[in-house]
N, C-alpha and C positions, 0 to 999 in steps of 0.2 A: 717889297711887298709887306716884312715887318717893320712899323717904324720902330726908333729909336726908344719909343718912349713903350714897349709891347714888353706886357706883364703875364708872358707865356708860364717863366716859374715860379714866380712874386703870386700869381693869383693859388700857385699850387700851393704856397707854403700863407698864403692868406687862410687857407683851406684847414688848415688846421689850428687855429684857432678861432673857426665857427665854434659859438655854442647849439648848435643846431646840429662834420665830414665824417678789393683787392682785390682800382677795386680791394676792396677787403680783402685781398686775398690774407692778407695775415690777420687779419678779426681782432679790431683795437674795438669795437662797438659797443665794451661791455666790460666794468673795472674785472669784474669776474675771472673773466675766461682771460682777460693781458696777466691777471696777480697768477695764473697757473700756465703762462707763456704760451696760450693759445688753444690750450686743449679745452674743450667743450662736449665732444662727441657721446660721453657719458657723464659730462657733468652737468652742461647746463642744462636747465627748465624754466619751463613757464616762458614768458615772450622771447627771455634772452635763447631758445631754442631755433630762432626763426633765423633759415641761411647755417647754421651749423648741424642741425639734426631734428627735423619735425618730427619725429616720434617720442622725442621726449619732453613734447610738452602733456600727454597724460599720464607721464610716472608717477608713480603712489608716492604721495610725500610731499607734489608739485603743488602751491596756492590754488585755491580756488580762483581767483581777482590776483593780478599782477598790474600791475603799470609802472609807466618811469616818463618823466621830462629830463631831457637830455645829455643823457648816458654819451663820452665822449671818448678817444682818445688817440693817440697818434705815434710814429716811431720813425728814426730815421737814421742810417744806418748806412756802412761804408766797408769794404776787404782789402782796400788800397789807402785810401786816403788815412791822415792825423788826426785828432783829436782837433790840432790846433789851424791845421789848414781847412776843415770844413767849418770852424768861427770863422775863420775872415772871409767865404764863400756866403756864410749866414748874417755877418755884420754887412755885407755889400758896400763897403767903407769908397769904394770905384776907385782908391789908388791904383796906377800904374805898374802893372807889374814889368820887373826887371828881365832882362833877355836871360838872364843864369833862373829866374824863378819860372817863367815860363818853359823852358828845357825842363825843369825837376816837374812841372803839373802834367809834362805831355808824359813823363814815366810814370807819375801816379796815379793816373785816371788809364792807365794802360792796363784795362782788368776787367774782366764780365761779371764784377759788383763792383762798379767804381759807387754807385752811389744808388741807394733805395729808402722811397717815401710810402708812406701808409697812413692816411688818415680816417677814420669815418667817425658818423655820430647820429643817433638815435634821436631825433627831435622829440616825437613819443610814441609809446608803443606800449598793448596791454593786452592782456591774456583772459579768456573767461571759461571755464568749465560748465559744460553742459553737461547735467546728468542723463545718464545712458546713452548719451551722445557723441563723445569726445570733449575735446578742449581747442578753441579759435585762438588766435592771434592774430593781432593788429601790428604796423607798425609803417612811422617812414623816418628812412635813413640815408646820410649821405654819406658815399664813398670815393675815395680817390686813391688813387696807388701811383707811381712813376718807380719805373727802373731804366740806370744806364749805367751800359757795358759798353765799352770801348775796346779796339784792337788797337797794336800800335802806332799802325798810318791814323787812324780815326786820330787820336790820340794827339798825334803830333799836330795833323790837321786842324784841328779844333785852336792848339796854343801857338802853333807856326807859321800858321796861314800857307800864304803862295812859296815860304821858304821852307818847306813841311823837304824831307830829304823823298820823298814820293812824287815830287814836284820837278826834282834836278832833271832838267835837259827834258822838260817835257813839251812835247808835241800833239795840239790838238788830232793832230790827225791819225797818230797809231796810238792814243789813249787807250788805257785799260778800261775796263768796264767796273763800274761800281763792286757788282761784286767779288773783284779780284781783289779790289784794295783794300775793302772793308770789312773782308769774312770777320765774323767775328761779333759785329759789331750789333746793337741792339739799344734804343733810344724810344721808351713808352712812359708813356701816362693816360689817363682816363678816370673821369671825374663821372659820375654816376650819381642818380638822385630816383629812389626806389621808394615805391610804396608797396609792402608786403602785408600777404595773408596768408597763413598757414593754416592745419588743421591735424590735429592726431590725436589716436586711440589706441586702447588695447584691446586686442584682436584674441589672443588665447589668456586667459585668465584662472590658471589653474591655482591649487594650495603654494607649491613653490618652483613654481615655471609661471612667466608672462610674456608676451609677447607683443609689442605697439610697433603702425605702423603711423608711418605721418607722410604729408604732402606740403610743398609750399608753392606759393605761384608772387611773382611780384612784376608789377609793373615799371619801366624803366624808363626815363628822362636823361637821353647823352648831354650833359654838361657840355663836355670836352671828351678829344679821341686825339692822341697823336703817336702814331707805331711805326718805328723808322726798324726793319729787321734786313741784315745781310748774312746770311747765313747756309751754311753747302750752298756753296756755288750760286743763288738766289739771292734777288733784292728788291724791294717794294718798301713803299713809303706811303703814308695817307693822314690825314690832318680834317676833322674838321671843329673848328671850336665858338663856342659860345663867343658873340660879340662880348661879352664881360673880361675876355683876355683882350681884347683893343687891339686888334688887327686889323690892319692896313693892307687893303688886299692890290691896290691902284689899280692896273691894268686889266690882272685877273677878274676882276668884277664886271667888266664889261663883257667875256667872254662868255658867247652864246652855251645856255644850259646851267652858269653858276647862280647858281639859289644863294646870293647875298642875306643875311639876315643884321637888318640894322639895329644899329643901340638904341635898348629900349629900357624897362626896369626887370627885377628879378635874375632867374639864372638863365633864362632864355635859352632853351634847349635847341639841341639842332641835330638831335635825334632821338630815337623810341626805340622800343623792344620790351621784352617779354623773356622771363625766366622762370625753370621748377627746381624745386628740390624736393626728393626723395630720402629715406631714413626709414630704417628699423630700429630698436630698439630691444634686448632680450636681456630679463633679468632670473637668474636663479636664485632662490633662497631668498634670504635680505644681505647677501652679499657678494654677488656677481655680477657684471653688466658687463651689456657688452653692446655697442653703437657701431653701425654703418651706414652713411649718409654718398649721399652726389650730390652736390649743389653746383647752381647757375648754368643747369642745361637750358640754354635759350641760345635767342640769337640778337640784336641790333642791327635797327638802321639808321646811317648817317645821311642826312639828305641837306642838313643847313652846312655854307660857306666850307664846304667840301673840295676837299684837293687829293689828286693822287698823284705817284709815278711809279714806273715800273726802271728796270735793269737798263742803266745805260753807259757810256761814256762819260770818264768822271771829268769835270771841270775843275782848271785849275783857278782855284779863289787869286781874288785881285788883292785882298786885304790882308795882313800879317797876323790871321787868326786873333782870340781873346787876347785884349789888352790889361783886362783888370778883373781885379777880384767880383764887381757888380758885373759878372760874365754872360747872366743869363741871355741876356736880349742876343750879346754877343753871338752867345753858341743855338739860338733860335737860329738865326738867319743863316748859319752854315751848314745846318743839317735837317731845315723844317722849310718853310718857301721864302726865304727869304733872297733880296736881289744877288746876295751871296754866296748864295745855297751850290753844294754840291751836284744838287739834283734841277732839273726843270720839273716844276709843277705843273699838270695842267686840271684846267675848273673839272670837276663829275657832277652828276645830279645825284645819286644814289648811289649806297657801298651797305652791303648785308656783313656783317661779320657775326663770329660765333660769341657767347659771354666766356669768360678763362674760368672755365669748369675745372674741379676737384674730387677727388675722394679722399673718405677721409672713414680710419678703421680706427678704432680704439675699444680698451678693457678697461674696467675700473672694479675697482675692490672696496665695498664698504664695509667697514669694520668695525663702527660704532656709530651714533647718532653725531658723534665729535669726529670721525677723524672717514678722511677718504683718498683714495690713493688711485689713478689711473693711468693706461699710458698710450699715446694716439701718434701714426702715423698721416700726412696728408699728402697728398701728394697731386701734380697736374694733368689733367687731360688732355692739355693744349696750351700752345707756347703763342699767346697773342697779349695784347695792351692789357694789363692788370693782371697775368697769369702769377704762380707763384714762380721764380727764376730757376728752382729745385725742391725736392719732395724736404718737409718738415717731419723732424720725429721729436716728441718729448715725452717728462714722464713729471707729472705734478702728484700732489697733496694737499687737503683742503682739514685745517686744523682749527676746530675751538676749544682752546684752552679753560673762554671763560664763557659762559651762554651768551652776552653783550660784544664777543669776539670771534673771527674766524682770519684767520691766517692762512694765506696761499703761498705756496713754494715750488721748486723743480728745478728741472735741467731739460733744455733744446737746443735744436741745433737744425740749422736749412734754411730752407724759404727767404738766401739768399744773405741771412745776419749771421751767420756761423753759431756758437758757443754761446747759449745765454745761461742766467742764472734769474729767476723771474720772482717777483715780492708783491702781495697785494694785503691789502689790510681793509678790512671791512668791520665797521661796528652793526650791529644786529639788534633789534627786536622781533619781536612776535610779530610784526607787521610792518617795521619797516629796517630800510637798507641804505646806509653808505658805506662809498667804499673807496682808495684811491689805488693803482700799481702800478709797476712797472714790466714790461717783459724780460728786462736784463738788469738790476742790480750793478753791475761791472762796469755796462756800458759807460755809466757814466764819472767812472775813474778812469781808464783805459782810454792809453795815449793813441795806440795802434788800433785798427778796425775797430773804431767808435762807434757805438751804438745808444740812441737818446731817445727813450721812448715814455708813454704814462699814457693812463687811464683815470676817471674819476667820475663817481655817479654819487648826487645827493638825494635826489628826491626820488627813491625805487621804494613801492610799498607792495607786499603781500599778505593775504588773507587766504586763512582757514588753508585744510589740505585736502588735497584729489587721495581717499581712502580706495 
């Protein structure tokens, strides 16, 4: 049902280099908030507030007029895998791997973060202050996220095929059920295409106590969905993706109720939904903040080139697992619907799922018009396709040395990358912004749990300030 030629991860890692793509869940959308390794919740304002904390786009201080064209950035990141084995995963070079090199990937992809993608990007987005009104925000953004975690059958599975040691002496007829072999196991991605509108104010407005609250609502475009979860004793699988991934569905498509969506132009969605976010915002004095938000309380629905399955009987694969490093397509069709697949697929018309909702608490400390210091926990509300893998805590600083300068720094750690050390650089005017960073500095010397991430916005302009 996948052919050979199906660009299930190729279209994911295309995705990040649109100038145009965690889900956000780790929030690359914005050089800003990557150069301070993801905290926002008392730092950003003005548009870049939209999805991290709508209350604070009427903080005192925030532009009057915000905009940006295409604010971008991306991260990719590993707790098992090399520095040097996830290049030749990313060169897709399709040599042959050796039977000793395949035995060493079924032990290193053995880990619930073998491997996590995060891309999004701001096409454009703009902020305006309404006096005695609050402040609007515009915006549309695309987002993508993929995590996979492997157990160690999965694991072997994937690089062993039919000689996986889960295989030995096996009989169709007293097979395990999926989820006996696979606990563990968890294989997502999801591709998202949002247009958002936010709105926030301040609601108590004393000498040195404030209080704003804010709302966000955004419209949603399912790109792509694919959430393969084994987990206590459960197992479900569901897929549906844009014709843009080139899937070959043969037989499936004929099956009464699958809603085929053919190749056409654009990203061709093949689902919708609706999401809010909620945020307060409380500031003491001119130097305490303090930000509480929940975002992507909504839900999605998948209705185009839709496939599910539930807990069954695992099949033993006819094929000797990934052959080569250009593995992708490979490990599609043994764990998505492919003729090789672990699972049988069958066509659905419709799937409601929830969005991978968050909260997320943070304090910040301003201590000069130069220098700011905060520190934000986030964490998940639900373990589905783009959620965060575990709760994020960090603690940044926001430095201008020279008025034409600000400098971002910190330390985090969660949301599935372990240990970062994050760098942003932005040069500044009165009115306008760039900026480029990183979420980890380290990542990209570090041999072991590699992490490759960057941000960059050119064209961000603001005017005047919300008094």
């Amino acid at each position: 049902m996948v052919r050979s030629s199906t660009r299930l991860w190729s279209a994911v890692a295309l995705s990040l280099a649109l100038p145009s793509a965690a889900l956000a869940q780790a929030d690359f959308s914005n050089f800003g908030q990557v150069g301070r390794g993801g905290l926002g919740v008392t730092f950003a304002t003005d548009y870049q507030a939209i999805g991290v904390n709508p209350a604070n786009l009427s903080r005192v201080g925030s532009p009057k007029i915000a905009f940006t064209v295409g604010e971008f950035g991306f991260g990719v990141g590993s707790q098992s895998l090399t520095k040097a084995t996830i290049r030749r995963f990313l060169d897709a070079s399709g040599r042959e791997l050796t039977q000793a090199e395949k035995q060493s990937l079924s032990r290193d992809f053995t880990s619930d973060n073998a491997l996590n993608l995060n891309a999004d990007a701001t096409t454009v987005a703009v902020s305006l202050n309404l006096p005695l009104f609050g402040t609007l925000a515009l915006s549309n953004r695309q987002r993508v996220s993929s995590h996979v975690g492997l157990n160690k059958n999965a694991a072997e599975i994937m690089f062993l095929g039919r000689e996986a040691p889960v295989f030995q002496n096996f009989d169709p007829a007293t097979a395990p059920l999926v989820s006996e072999v696979l606990d563990g196991t968890k294989i997502q991605l999801a591709w998202y295409n949002e247009y958002n509108v936010a709105f926030g104010r301040q609601l108590v407005d004393l000498p040195k106590f404030r209080i704003s609250g804010g709302v966000g609502y955004r419209y949603i475009q399912g790109v792509g969905v694919l959430d393969v979860q084994v987990t206590d004793g459960k197992a479900s699988s569901y897929s549906a993706l844009s014709p843009l991934f080139d899937v070959d569905y043969g037989k499936v498509a004929t099956q009464p109720g699958f809603n085929l969506r053919e190749r056409a132009n654009g990203l061709q969605p093949v689902g919708k939904g609706y999401g809010f976010d909620f945020g307060v915002a409380i500031e003491a004095g001119k130097l305490l903040r303090v930000g509480i938000a929940v975002t992507d309380i909504g839900r999605m629905k998948w209705e185009g080139n839709l496939l599910t399955a539930q807990d069954q009987k695992i099949k033993q694969l006819s094929s000797d697992g990934v052959n080569s490093y250009d593995f992708f397509t490979e490990a599609a069709r043994i764990f998505a619907a492919g003729t090789d697949s672990l699972f049988v697929y069958e066509a659905d018309q419709q799937l409601q799922t929830s969005l991978p909702s968050k909260l997320r608490v943070g304090a910040g400390l301003r201590m000069s018009e130069n220098l700011e210091a905060g520190v934000e926990v986030s964490t998940p509300l639900n373990q589905i396709a783009g959620s965060l893998p575990n709760t994020f805590v960090g603690a940044a600083l926001d430095y201008k040395p020279w008025h034409w300068l600000r400098l971002s720094s910190g330390v985090n750690g969660g949301a599935g990358y372990g240990f970062g050390i994050p760098l942003g650089i932005t040069l500044t005017t009165p009115i306008y912004e760039a900026g480029i960073s990183t979420r980890d500095v380290t990542g990209f010397v570090s041999k072991d749990n590699p992490y490759v991430s960057g941000a960059a916005g050119f064209l961000r302009f603001r005017l005047g300030k919300v008094q």
